[in-house]
C-alpha positions in Angstrom: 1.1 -144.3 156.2 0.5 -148.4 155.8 4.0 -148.9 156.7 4.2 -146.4 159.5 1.5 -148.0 160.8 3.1 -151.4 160.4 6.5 -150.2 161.6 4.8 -148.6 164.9 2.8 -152.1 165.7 6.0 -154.2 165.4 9.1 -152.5 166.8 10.3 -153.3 170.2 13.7 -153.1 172.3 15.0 -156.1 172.1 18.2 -156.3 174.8 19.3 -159.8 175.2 22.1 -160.9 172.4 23.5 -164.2 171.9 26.1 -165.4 168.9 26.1 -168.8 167.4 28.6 -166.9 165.4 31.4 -167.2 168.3 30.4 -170.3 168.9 31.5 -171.5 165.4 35.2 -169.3 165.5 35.8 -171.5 168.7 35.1 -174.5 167.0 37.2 -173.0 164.1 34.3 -174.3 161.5 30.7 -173.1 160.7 27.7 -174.6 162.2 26.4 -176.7 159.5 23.2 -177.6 162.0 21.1 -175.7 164.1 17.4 -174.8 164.9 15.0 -171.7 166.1 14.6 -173.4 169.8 19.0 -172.6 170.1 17.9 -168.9 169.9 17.6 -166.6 172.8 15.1 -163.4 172.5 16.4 -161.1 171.1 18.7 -163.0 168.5 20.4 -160.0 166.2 19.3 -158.8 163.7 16.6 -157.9 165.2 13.2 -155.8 164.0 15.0 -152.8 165.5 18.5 -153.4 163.8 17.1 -153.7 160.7 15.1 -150.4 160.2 18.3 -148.8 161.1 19.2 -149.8 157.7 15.8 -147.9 156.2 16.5 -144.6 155.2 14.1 -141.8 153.5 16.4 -139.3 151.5 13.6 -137.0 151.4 14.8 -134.5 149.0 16.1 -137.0 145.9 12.9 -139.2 146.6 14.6 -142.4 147.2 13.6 -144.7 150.1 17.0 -146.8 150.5 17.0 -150.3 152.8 20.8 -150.1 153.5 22.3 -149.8 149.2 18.6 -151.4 148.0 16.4 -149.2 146.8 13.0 -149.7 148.0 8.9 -148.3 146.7 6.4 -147.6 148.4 2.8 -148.9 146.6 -0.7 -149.2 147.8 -1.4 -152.6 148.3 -4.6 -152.0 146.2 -2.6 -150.8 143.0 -0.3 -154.2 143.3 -3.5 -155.9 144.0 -5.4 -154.8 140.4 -1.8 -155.2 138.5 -2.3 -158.8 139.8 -5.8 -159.0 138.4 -4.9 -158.0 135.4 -2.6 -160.6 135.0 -5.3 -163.5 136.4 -7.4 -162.1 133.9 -5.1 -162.2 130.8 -3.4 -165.2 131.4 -4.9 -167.6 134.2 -4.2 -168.2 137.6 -1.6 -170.7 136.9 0.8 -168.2 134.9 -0.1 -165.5 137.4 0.8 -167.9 139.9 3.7 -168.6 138.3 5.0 -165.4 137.6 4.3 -163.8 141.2 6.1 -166.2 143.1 9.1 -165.7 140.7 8.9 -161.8 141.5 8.8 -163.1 145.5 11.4 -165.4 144.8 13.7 -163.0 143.8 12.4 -160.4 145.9 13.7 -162.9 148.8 17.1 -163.2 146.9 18.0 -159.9 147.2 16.7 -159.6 151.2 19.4 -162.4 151.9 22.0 -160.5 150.0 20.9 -157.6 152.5 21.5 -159.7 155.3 24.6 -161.2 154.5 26.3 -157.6 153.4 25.1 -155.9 156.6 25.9 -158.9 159.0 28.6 -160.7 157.6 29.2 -162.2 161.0 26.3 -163.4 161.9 26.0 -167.5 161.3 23.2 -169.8 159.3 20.8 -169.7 162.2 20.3 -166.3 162.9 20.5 -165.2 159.0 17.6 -167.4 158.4 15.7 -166.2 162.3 16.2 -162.3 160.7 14.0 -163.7 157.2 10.4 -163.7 159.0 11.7 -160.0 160.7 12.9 -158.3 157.6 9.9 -160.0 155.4 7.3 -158.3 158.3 9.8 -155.0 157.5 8.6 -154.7 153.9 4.6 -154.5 155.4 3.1 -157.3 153.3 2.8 -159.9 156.1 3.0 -160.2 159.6 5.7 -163.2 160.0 5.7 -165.4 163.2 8.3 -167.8 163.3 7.0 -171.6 164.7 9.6 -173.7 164.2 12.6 -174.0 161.9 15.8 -176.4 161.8 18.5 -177.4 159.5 21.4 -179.8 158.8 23.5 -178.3 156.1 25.7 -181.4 155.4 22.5 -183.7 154.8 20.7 -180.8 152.9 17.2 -181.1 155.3 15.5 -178.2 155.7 12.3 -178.1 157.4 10.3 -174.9 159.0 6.8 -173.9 159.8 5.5 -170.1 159.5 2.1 -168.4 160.9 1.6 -165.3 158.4 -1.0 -162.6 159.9 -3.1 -160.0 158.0 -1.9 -161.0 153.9 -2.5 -158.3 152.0 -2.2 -160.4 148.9 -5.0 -162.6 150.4 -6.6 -159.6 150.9 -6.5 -158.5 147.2 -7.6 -162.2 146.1 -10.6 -161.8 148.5 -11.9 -158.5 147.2 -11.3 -159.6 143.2 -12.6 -163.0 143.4 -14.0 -163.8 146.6 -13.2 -167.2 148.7 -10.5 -169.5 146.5 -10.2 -173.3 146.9 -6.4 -172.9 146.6 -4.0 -170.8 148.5 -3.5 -167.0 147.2 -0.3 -166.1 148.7 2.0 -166.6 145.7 4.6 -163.6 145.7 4.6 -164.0 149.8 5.1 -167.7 149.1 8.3 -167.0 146.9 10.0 -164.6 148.9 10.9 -167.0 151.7 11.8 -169.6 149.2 14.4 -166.7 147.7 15.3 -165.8 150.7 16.1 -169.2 152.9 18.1 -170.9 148.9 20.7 -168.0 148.8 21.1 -168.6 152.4 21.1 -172.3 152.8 22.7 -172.9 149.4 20.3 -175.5 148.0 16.9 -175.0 147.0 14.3 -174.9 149.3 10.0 -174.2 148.5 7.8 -172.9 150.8 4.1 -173.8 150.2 0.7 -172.4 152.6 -1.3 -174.9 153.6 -3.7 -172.7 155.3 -4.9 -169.7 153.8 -6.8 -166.5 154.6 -7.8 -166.3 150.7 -9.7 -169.9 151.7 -11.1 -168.3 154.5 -9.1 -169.6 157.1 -8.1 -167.1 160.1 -4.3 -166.9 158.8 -2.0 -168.0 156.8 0.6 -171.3 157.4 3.6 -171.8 155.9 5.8 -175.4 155.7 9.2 -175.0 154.0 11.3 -177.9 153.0 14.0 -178.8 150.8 13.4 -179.7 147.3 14.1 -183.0 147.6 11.6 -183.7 150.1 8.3 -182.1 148.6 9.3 -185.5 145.8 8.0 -185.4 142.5 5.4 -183.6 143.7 7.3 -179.6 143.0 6.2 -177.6 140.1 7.4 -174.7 141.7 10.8 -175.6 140.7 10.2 -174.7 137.1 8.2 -171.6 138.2 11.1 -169.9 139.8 13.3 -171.3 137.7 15.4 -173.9 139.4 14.3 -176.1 136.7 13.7 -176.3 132.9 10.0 -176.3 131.8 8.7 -179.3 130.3 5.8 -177.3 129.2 3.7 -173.7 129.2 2.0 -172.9 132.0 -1.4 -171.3 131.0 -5.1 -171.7 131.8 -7.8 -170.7 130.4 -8.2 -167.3 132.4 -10.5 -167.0 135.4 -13.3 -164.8 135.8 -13.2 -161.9 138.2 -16.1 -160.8 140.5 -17.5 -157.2 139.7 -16.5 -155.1 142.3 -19.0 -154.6 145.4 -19.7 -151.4 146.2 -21.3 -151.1 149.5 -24.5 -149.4 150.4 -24.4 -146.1 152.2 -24.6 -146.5 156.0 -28.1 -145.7 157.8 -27.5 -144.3 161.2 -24.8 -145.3 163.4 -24.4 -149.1 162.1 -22.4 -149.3 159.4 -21.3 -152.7 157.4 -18.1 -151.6 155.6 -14.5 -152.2 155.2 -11.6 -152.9 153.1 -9.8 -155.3 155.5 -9.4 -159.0 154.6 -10.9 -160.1 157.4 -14.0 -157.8 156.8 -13.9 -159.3 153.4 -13.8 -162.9 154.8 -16.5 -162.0 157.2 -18.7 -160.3 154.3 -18.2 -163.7 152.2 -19.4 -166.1 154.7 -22.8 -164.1 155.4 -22.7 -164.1 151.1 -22.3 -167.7 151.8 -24.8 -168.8 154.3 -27.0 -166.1 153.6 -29.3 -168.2 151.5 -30.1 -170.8 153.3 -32.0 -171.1 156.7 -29.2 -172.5 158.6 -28.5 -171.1 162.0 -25.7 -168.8 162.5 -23.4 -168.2 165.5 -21.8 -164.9 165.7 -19.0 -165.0 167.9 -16.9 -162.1 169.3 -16.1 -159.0 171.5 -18.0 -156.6 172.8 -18.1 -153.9 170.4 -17.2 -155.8 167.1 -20.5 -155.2 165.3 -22.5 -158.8 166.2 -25.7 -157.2 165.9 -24.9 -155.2 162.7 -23.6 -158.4 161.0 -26.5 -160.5 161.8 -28.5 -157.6 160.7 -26.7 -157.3 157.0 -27.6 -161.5 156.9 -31.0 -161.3 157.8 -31.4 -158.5 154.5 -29.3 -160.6 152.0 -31.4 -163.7 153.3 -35.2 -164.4 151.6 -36.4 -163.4 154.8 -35.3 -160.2 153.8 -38.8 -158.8 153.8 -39.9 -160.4 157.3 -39.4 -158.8 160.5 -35.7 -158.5 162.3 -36.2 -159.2 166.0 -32.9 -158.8 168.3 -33.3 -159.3 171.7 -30.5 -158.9 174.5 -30.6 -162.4 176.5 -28.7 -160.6 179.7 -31.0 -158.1 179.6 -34.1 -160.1 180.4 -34.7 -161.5 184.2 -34.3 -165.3 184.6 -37.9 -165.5 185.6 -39.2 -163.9 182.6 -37.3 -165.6 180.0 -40.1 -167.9 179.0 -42.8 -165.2 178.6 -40.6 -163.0 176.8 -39.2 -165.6 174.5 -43.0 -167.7 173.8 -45.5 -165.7 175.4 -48.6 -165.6 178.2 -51.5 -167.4 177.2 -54.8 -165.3 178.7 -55.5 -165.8 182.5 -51.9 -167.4 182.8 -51.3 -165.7 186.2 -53.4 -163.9 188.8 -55.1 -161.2 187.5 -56.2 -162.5 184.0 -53.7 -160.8 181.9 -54.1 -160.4 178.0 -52.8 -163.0 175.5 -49.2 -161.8 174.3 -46.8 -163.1 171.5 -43.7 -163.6 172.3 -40.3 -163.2 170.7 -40.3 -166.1 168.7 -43.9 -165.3 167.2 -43.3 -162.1 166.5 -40.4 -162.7 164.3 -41.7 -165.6 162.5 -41.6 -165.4 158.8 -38.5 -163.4 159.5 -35.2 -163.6 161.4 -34.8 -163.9 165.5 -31.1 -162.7 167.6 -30.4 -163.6 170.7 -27.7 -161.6 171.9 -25.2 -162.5 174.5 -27.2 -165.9 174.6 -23.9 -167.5 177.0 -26.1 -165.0 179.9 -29.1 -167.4 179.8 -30.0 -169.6 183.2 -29.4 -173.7 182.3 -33.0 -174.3 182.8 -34.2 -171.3 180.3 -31.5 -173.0 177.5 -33.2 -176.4 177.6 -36.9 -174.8 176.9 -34.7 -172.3 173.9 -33.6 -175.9 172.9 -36.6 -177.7 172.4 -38.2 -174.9 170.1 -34.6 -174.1 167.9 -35.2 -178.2 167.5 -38.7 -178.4 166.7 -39.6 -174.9 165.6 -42.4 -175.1 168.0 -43.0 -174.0 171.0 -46.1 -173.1 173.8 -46.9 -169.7 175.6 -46.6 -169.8 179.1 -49.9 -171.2 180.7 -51.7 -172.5 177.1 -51.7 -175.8 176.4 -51.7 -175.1 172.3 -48.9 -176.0 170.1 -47.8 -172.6 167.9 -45.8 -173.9 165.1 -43.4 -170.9 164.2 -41.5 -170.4 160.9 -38.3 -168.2 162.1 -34.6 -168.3 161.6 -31.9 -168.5 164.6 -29.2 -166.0 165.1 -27.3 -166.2 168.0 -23.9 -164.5 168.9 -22.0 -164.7 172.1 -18.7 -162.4 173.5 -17.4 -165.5 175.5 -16.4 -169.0 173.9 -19.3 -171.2 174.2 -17.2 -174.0 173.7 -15.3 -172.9 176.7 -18.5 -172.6 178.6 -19.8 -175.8 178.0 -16.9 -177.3 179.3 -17.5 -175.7 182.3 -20.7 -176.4 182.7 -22.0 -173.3 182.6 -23.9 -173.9 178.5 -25.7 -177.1 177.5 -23.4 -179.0 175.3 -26.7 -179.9 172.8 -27.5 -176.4 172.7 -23.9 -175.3 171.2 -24.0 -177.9 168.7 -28.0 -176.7 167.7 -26.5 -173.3 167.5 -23.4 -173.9 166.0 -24.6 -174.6 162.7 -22.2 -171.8 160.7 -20.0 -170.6 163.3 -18.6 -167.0 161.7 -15.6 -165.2 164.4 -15.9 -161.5 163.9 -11.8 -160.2 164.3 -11.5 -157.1 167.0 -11.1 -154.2 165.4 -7.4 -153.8 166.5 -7.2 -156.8 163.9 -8.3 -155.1 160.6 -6.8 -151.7 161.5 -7.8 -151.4 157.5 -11.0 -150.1 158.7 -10.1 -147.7 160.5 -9.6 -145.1 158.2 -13.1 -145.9 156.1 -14.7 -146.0 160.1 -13.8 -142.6 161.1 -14.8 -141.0 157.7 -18.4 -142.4 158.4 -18.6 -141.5 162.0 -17.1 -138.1 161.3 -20.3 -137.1 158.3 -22.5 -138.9 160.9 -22.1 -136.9 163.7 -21.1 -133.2 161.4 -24.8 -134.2 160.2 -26.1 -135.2 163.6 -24.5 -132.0 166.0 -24.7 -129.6 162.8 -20.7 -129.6 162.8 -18.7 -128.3 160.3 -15.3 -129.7 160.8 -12.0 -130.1 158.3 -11.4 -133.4 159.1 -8.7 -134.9 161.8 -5.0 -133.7 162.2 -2.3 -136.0 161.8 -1.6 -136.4 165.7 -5.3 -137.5 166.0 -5.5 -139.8 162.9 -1.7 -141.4 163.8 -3.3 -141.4 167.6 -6.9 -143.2 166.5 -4.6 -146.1 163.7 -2.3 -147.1 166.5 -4.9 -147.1 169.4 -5.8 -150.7 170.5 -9.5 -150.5 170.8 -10.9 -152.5 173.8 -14.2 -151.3 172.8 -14.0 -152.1 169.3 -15.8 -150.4 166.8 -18.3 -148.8 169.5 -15.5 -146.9 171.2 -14.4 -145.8 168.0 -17.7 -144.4 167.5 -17.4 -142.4 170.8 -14.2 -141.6 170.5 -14.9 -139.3 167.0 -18.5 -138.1 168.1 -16.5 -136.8 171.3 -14.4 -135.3 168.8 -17.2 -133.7 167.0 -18.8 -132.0 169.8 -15.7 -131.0 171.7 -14.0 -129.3 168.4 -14.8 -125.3 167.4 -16.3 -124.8 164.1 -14.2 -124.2 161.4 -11.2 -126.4 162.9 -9.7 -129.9 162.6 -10.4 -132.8 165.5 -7.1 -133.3 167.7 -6.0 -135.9 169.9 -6.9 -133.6 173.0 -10.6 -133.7 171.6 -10.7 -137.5 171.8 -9.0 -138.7 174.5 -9.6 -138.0 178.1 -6.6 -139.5 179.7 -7.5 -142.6 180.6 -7.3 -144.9 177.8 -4.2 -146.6 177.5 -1.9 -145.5 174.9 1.0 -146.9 173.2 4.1 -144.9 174.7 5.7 -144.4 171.6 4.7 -143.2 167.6 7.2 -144.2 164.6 8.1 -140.9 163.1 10.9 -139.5 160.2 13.8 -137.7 161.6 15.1 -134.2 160.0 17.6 -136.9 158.6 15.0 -138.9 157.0 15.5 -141.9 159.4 12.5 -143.9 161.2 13.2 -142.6 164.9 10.8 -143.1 168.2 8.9 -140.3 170.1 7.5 -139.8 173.2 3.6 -138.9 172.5 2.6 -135.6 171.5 2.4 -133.2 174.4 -1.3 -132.7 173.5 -2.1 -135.7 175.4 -1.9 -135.9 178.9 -0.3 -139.3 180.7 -0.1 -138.1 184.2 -3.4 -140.0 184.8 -5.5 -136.5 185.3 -8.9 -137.9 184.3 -10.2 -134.1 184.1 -10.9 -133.5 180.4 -10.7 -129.3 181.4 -7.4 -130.4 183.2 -5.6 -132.0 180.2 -6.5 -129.2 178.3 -4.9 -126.6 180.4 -2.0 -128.6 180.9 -1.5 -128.7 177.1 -2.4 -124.9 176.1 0.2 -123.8 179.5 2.8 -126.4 177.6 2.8 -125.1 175.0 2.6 -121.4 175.6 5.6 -122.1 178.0 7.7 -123.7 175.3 7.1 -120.4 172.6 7.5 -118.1 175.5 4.0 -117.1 175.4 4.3 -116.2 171.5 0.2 -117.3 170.6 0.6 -117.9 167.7 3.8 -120.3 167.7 1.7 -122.1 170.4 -1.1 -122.6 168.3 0.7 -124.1 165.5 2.2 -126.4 167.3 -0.9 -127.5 168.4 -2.4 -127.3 164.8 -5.0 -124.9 165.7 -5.8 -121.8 164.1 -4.7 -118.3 166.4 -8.0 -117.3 166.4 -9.5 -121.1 167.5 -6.5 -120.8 170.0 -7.5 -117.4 171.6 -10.9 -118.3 172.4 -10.0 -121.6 173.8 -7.6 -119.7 176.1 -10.0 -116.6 176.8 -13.1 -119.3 177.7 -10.4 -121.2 180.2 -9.0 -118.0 181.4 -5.5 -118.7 180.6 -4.9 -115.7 178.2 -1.3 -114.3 178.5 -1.0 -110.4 179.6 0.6 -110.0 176.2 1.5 -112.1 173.0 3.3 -111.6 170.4 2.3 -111.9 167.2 
């Protein structure tokens, strides 16, 4: 399923085809120079070219990537085999030895290469490394730059790596490291770009998500220029050892098991940027400093800042959110500090405001970018001095309370604009913490719908088998404008529009309008990764009717099994009897079915 999924995100039809390949039989020589700028889109091999070379033989269990055989693993399993090996022999040796495993993991991808396109010259051999290393599902590869000179022996190349699972591993075992994570992903481009380029050459992150940076990035160089300074030479072997590699070994984090979910919010995942997210709240948690959330619509803002203020020592003080957009520009500073008695006509009461009632405790401001300039210098003065007056009193209320904020636009943008005091953003953004979209940790997926799905069984009094495989391939590849809150509505759609007894399908969650990748990445009868349009199940004629699209899909398919009910309903993964009442309650019952 994890490399389904991969596949599906990352194929495309690439048309345009250019050879450096020709252009060294003309010059009756190979092209011992060249760089990634010299290559049109669409340079062969491309993504699509090489899974033509991954077959599934199906029946003798074998998954072949052209005469390689190849494993599938879950990228947990490989990622407690690697903490084993931390654990018994220290992060240098594991180091070590996993970047020797990528190393000649990349060996054997350029040998893959140069059998299946023997034609194809330097340059576009090393372009297909980043393609074929996103093939394999650890990494998402983007290529930034790369040249080379072969006759001088330079080698230089910078790589953007997306989503690690290896970082993602490290993350879960032992939280945030000081030093990059990536070792096997670190060797297999090594391998790969020495057999190619002849000489060796070491590739080294110096950015890591395992550090807690957004991604990973990559510099590559020859040997010779990383100077004394390359142990990895004697790690993959290019070199003899002067002397064991061991440390003492490191201590592992005990696993985290989270909390069960109360109501709709829910703070979980497996992805590594959840991970990274959960160990910068672990982080800052602590401490009083102010936190800026920043963000989509939809990403969980609120729910984050909610999991910090309970892992704070304010834990046991009130949780005040407030939505800054939703208040009127008038009332900002009554809401926020408060009326002092008689403060208008009329002699109103004495009222605490916002930042009263959540003293001792934790205050959010929400979508804080919507405030008026003149309401963010007053919010200034008392995040500054922790202070502030109620409307129409003349008393100084000292107030003890922790600043949240969290914003769905770049403040930093806004301030340039003018539009968000420049000494407010810098107040604010104290620990700034970027909560990925939820078509970014697509590992979440699977853990969100399992939560939503109980939820809303518990909530509706459902009882339902769980989703089909059209609606779970549908809800992995969709991309989620509305984050994790359209997720939520998507499968509590789901819930109420399935029969009892029955399993949620794509018709019960979409209604036609959201927009849908054109294409799945299935297995042909042959056992070949093949294209297909989307199942007929789901309308794209742009009918918004939900009544409609159904219709249209129980006529489809009652047309394509000549009216035969029950052929119709498995195709649709419905049971005959969940079918027949669907089509009785619509009216569209044939005169007669067969059985």
């Amino acid at each position: 399923m994890i490399l389904i999924i991969i596949f599906q995100q990352m194929m495309k039809s690439m048309k345009n085809r250019i050879s450096l390949a020709e252009a060294s039989r003309r010059a009756q020589g190979i092209l011992a120079r060249g760089a990634s700028s010299e290559l049109e889109t669409g340079a062969p091999p491309t993504l699509a070219d090489l899974t033509e070379a991954l077959h599934f033989a199906l029946g003798d269990g074998r998954i072949w990537l052209n005469d390689q055989r190849m494993l599938l693993i879950q990228s947990v399993v490989l990622g407690r085999i690697r903490a084993e090996i931390i654990d018994a022999f220290g992060m240098e040796t594991a180091r070590a030895m996993f970047m020797r495993i990528g190393y000649f993991e990349g060996m054997r991808l350029a040998e893959l290469i140069q059998k299946r396109w023997p034609e194809e010259d330097l340059t576009h051999a090393l372009a297909a490394g980043p393609r074929v290393h996103t093939l394999e599902g650890f990494v998402k590869v983007t290529t930034k730059h790369f040249e080379f000179d072969r006759d001088r022996g330079t080698y230089w190349g910078e790589f953007f790596w997306d989503d690690s699972s290896e970082a993602g591993e490290h993350l879960a075992n032992y939280g945030v490291s000081t030093e990059p994570v990536c070792w096997l992903q670190t060797g297999v481009p090594s391998g790969y770009t020495t057999r190619l380029f002849g000489k060796p050459v070491i590739f080294r992150e110096v950015e890591c998500m395992g550090m807690g940076a957004s991604r990973c990035r990559v510099i590559g160089k020859n040997a010779e220029a990383w100077e004394d300074d390359a142990p990895e030479l004697e790690w993959l072997g290019l070199k003899w050892r002067s002397h064991p590699v061991r440390t003492k070994p490191a201590r592992r984090a005990e696993p985290e098991v989270p909390e069960p979910a109360v109501g709709d919010s829910v703070a979980v995942g497996t992805s590594a940027a959840f991970v990274r997210t959960r160990h910068l709240l672990e982080k800052v948690a602590a401490t009083d400093a102010t936190v800026l959330f920043s963000g989509e619509s939809g990403v969980g803002k609120e729910m984050f800042s909610s999991q910090l203020h309970e892992m704070s020592a304010r834990a046991n003080g009130p949780f005040i959110a407030i939505n800054c957009a939703a208040i009127p520009e008038n009332l900002v500073e009554s809401e926020l500090f408060g009326v002092e008695k008689g403060a208008f006509t009329g002699a109103v009461s004495s009222r605490a405001g916002y930042f009263e009632r959540a003293s001792g405790g934790t205050l959010f401001l929400d979508e804080i970018a919507s405030l008026g300039y003149a309401a963010q210098g007053k919010l200034l003065r008392a995040v500054q001095e922790r202070k502030i007056e109620r409307v129409g009193g003349a008393r100084v209320i000292p107030v003890d309370v922790r600043i949240v904020a969290a914003s769905n636009v770049d403040l930093a943008k806004e301030v340039q604009a003018g539009r968000f005091r420049e000494d407010l953003y810098f107040r604010l953004c104290v620990f700034p913490i970027a909560i990925p979209p939820l078509r970014e940790r697509r590992d979440d997926i699977p853990l969100l719908m399992a939560h939503f799905l109980k939820l809303y069984c518990e909530r509706h009094r459902k009882n339902l088998l769980g989703f089909s495989r059209r609606a779970t391939g549908a809800l992995l590849r969709y991309d989620y404008p509305g984050n994790i809150r359209e997720l939520q509505n998507l499968v509590e759609r789901g819930v109420v529009y399935a029969d009892d007894s029955s399993m949620i399908d794509v018709i019960h969650l979409f209604i036609g309008a959201e927009p849908m990748s054109p294409f799945t990445v299935t297995l042909s009868h042959e056992g070949r990764l093949a294209t297909e349009p989307m199942a007929p199940a789901l309308d794209q004629s742009g009918d918004t009717d939900f009544s409609a699209i159904e219709k249209k899909a129980y006529l489809g398919a009652l047309e394509r099994h000549g009216n035969n009910i029950s052929a119709a309903a498995r195709s649709l993964k419905l049971s005959r009897a969940a079918f027949e009442y669907r089509l009785k309650k619509l009216g569209l019952m044939p005169g007669r079915s067969e059985r």
